[in-house]
C-alpha positions as CSV (number, residue, x, y, z in Angstrom):
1,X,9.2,-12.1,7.6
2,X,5.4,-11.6,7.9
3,X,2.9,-13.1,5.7
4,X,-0.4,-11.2,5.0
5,X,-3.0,-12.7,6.7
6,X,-5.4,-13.5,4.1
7,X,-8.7,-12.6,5.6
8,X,-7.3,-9.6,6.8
9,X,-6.9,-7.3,4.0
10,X,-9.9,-9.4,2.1
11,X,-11.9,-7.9,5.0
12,X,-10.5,-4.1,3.8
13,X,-11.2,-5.0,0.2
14,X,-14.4,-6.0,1.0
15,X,-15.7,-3.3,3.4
16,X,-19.7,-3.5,3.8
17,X,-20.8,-0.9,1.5
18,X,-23.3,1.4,1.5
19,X,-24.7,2.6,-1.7
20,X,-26.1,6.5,-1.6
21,X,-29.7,6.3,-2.6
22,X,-30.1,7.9,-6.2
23,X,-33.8,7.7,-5.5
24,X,-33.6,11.2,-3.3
25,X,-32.8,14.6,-4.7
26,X,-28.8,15.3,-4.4
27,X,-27.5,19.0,-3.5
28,X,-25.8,20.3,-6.2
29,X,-23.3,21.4,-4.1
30,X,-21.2,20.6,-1.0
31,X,-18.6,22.7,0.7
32,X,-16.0,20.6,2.4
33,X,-14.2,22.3,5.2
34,X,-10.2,20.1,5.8
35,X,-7.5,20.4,8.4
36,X,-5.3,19.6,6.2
37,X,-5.4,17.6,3.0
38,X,-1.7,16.8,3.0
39,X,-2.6,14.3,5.9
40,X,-2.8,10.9,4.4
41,X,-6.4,10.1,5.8
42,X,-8.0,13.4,4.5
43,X,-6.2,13.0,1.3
44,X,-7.5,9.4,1.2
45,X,-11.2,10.7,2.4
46,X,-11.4,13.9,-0.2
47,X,-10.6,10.8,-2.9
48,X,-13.4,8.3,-1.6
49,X,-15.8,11.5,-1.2
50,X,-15.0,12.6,-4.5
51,X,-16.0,9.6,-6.4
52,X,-19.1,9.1,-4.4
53,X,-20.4,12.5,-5.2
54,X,-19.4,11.8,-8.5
55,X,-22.0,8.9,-8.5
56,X,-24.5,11.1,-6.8
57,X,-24.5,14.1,-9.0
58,X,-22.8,16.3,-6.6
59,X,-20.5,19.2,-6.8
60,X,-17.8,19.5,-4.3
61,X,-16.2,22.6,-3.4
62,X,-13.3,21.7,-0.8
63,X,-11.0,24.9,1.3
64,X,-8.0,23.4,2.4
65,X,-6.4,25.0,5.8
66,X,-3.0,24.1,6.0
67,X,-3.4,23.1,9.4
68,X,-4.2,26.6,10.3
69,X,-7.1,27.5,12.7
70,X,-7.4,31.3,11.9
71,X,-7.1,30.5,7.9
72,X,-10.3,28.0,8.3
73,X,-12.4,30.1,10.3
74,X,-11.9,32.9,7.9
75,X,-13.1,30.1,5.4
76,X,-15.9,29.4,7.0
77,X,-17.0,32.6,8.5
78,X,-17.1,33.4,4.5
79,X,-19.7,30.8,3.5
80,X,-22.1,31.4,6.3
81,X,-21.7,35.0,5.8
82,X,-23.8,34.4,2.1
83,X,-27.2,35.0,2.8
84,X,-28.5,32.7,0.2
85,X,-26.0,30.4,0.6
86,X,-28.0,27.3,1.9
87,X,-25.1,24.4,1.0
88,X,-24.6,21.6,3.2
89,X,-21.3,21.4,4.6
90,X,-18.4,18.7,5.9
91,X,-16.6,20.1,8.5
92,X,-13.0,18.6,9.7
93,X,-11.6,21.3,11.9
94,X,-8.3,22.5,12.8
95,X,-9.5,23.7,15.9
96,X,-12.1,21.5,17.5
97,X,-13.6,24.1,20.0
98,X,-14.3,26.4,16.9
99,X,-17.7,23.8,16.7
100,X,-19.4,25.9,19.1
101,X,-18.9,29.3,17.2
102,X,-20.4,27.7,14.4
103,X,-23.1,26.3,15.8
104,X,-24.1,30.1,17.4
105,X,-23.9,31.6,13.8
106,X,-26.1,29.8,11.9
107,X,-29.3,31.5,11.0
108,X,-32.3,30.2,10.7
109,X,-32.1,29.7,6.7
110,X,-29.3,27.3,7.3
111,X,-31.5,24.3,7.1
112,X,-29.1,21.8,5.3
113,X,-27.2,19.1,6.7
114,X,-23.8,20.6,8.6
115,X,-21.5,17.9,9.3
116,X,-18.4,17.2,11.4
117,X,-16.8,14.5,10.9
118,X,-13.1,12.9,12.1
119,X,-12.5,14.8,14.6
120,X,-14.2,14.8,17.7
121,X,-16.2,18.5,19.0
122,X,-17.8,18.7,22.0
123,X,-21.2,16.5,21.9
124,X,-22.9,19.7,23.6
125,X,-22.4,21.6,20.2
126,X,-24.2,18.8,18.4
127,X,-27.2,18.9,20.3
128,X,-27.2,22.7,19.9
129,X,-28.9,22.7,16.3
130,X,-31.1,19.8,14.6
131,X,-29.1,20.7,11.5
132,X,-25.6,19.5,12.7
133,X,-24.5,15.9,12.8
134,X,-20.8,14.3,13.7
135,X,-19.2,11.1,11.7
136,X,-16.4,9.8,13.1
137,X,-14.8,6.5,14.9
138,X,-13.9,5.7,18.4
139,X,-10.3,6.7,19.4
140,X,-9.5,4.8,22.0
141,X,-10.8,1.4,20.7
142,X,-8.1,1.8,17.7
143,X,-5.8,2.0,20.2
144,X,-6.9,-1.1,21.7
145,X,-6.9,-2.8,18.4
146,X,-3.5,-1.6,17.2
147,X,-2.4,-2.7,20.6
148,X,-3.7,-6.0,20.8
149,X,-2.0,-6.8,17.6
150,X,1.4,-6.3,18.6
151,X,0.8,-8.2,21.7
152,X,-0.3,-11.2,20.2
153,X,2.6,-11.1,18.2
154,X,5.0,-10.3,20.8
155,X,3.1,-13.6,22.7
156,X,3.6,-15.9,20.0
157,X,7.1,-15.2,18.8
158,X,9.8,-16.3,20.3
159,X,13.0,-14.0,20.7
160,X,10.7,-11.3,20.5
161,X,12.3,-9.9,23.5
162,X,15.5,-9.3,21.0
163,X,17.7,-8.3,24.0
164,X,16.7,-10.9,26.4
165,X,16.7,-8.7,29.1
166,X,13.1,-9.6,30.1
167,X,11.3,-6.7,29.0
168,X,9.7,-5.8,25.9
169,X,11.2,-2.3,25.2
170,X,8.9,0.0,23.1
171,X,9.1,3.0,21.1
172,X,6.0,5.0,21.3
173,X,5.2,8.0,18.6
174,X,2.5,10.2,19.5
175,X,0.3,12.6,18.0
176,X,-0.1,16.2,18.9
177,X,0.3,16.5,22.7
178,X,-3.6,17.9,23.0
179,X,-5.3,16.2,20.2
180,X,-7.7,14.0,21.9
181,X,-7.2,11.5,19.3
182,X,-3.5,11.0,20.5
183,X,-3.9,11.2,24.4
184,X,-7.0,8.5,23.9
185,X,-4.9,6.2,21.7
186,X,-2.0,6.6,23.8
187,X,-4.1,5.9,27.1
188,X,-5.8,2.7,25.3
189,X,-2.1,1.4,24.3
190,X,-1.1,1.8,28.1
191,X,-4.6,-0.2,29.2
192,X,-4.5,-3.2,27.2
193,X,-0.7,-3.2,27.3
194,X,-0.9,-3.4,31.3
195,X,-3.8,-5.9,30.9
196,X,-2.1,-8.0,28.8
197,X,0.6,-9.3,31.7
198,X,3.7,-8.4,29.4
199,X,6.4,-6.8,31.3
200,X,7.1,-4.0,29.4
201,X,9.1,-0.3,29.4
202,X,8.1,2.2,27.2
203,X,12.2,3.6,26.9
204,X,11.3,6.3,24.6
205,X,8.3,8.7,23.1
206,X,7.8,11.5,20.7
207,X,5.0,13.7,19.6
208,X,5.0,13.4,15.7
209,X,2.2,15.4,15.4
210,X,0.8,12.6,12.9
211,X,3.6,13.3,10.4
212,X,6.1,11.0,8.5
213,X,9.0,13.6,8.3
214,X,8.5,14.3,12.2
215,X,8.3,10.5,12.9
216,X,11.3,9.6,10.7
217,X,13.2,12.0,12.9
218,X,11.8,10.7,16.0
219,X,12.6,6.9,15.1
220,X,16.3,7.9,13.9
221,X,17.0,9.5,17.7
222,X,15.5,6.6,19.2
223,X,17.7,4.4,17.3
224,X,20.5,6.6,18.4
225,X,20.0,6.6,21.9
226,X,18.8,2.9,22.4
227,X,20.8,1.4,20.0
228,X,18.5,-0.6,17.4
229,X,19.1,-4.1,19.6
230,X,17.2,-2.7,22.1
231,X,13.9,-2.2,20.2
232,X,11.3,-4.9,20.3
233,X,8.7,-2.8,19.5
234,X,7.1,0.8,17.4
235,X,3.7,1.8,18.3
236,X,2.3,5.3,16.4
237,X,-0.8,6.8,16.9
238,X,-1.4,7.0,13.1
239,X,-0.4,4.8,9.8
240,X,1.8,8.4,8.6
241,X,4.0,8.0,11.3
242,X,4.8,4.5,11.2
243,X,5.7,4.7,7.5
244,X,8.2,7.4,8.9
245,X,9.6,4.7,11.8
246,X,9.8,2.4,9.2
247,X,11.9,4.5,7.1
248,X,14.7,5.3,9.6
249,X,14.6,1.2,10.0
250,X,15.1,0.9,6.5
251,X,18.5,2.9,7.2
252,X,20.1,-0.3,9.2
253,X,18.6,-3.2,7.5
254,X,15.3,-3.4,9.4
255,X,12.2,-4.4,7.8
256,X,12.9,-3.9,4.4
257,X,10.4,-5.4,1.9
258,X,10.9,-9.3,2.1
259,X,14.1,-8.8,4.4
260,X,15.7,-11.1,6.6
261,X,13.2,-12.4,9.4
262,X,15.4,-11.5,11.7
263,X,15.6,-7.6,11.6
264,X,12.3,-6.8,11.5
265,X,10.7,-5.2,14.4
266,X,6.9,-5.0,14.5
267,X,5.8,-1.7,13.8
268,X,2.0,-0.9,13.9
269,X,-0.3,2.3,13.3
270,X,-3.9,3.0,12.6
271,X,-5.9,4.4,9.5
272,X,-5.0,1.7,6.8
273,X,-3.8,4.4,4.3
274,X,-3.3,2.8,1.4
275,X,1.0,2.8,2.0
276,X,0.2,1.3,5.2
277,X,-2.1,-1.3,3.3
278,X,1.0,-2.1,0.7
279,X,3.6,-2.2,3.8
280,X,1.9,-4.9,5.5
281,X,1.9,-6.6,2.0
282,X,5.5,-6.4,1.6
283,X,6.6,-7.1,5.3
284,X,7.4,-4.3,6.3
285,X,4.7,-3.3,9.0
286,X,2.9,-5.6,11.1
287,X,-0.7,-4.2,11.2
288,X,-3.2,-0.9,11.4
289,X,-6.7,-0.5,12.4
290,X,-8.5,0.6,9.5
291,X,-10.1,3.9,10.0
292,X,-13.2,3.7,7.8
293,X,-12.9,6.8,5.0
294,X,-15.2,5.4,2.5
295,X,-17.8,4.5,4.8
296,X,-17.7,7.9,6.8
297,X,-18.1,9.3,3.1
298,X,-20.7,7.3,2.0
299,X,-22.8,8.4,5.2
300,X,-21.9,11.8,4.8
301,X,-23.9,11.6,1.4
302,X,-26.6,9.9,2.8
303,X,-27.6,12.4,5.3
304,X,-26.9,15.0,3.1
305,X,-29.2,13.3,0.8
306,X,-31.9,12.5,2.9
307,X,-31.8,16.2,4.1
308,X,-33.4,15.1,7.4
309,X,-33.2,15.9,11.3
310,X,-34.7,12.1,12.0
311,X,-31.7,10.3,13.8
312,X,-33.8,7.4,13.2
313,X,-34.6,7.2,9.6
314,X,-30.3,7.8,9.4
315,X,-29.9,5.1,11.4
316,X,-32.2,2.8,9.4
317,X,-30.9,4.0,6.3
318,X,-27.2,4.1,7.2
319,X,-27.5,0.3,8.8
320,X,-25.3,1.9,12.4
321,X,-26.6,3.3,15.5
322,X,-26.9,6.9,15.8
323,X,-27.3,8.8,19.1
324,X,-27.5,12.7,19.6
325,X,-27.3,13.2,16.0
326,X,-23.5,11.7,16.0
327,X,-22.2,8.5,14.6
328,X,-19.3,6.1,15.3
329,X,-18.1,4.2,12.3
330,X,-16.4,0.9,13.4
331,X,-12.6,0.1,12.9
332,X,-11.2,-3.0,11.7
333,X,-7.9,-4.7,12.3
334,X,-5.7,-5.2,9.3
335,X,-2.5,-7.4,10.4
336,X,0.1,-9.6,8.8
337,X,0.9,-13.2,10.2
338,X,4.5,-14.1,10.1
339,X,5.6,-17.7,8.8
């Protein structure tokens, strides 16, 4: 079974981090806008935002949409509606291309910091207003990472190709069909996977929708129509639905928690959510790309603090490159290495 690479998961513990300056005068409030904080990473965000504002003396106020576009923008519509409502605001939207509505409805007393952050909007909007600003990570280099993980594993074990048929046959779980998270994930996984030389087939794929119920599902009809011998290989857009694929191998012996070395089948996601963190402790998951939460909090803060439109004093202050008012927080990879 895998052993946790030690530098690995050192690396998570020991993220570079970036204290909020007490020195500047904190908002007393901040409206927080979620998709939906039954996901994972926004549950594991709201946490790491929570305790910094805690440090910083601010009071958050977070609307929750249920993953409902027309429920948000009636939140948010509410807010800027208040004429002497002047609060900054952390925007993670259900709808992406709701950005630009926003961005036409500010007033000119909206001078505080408005922030989107995890999921992408259209780079136009940004520019729109000096007031708005975008945190987030690059899509399509997690999917590199996550990628390159399994390969090197695949490379290095022998017998990987459990079926010896010549062909490392994968399992593919995807996010929502138009999330452009997903489709630039999916796209790296198919780059490095064809730059890598492996003969591969993908023999079966499912949009998840970045859920561990939905993934579960997906893994069980795979297993069913494949039969489990003919898996080498699960690669999901996002930590949630691996735990999910690794749940419907737990149903026939595969990768349980310091199982036999011989049923596990490498399974790898991105996000490092803290269950995702523990299964790669136990075995059970080979790796994630760790998608930066308490970093893209922490710099939140920061320009909220600094209550500036200088791109350059945030990028001075923030220690990362900022262009057009939008920053990319790095990933990381988080893998085990097997005995």
């Amino acid at each position: 079974m895998p052993k946790l690479k030690s530098l690995s998961l050192a690396l998570v513990a020991s993220l570079v981090s970036l204290s909020v300056s007490t020195a500047e005068a904190a908002p007393s409030n901040l409206q927080v806008f979620y998709y939906n904080q039954s996901d994972p990473f926004i549950a594991n965000f709201n946490q790491d935002l929570l305790e910094q504002a805690k440090l910083n003396n601010v009071n958050v106020k977070s609307y929750d949409a249920t993953d409902d576009a027309f429920k948000q923008s009636e939140q948010i519509d509410l807010v800027l509606s208040k004429k002497n409502n002047n609060d900054p605001l952390l925007l993670n939207l259900v709808d992406t291309s709701y950005a630009k509505t926003i961005a036409q409805n500010l007033r000119e007393s909206n001078s505080a910091p408005i922030i989107f952050f995890n999921r992408a909007v259209d780079p136009q909007v940004i520019k729109s207003n000096a007031t708005l600003w975008y945190i987030g990570a690059d899509a399509f280099s997690s999917g590199i990472y996550q990628t390159e993980i399994l390969i090197d594993y695949l490379k290095s074990h022998q017998g990987s190709d459990r079926n010896q048929n010549g062909v490392y046959d994968l399992v593919l779980l995807k996010g929502e069909a138009n999330h452009t998270d997903a489709i630039e994930r999916t796209q790296a996984t198919f780059d490095s996977l064809n730059e890598s030389g492996l003969d591969y087939k993908v023999d079966f794929t499912a949009n998840a929708n970045w859920d561990f119920q939905k993934a579960f599902d997906s893994m069980d009809r795979a297993i069913s129509k494949l039969t489990i011998n003919n898996i080498d290989a699960v690669i999901c857009n996002n930590d949630a639905m691996a735990l999910g694929a690794i749940m419907a191998l737990n149903q026939y012996g595969y990768n349980l928690k310091d199982g036999d070395a011989k049923k596990f089948i490498p399974v790898v996601g991105i996000d490092a959510i803290p269950d995702a963190l523990e299964a790669i402790r136990d075995g059970r998951m080979l790796g994630t790309v760790c998608n930066d939460s308490e970093r893209m909090s922490q710099i939140a803060l920061q320009i909220i603090n600094l209550n500036t439109r200088d791109e350059n004093l945030v990028s001075k202050t923030i220690g990362l490159p900022v262009k057009d008012h939008q920053i990319i927080v790095p990933y990381l990879k988080v893998q085990t290495k097997a005995r």
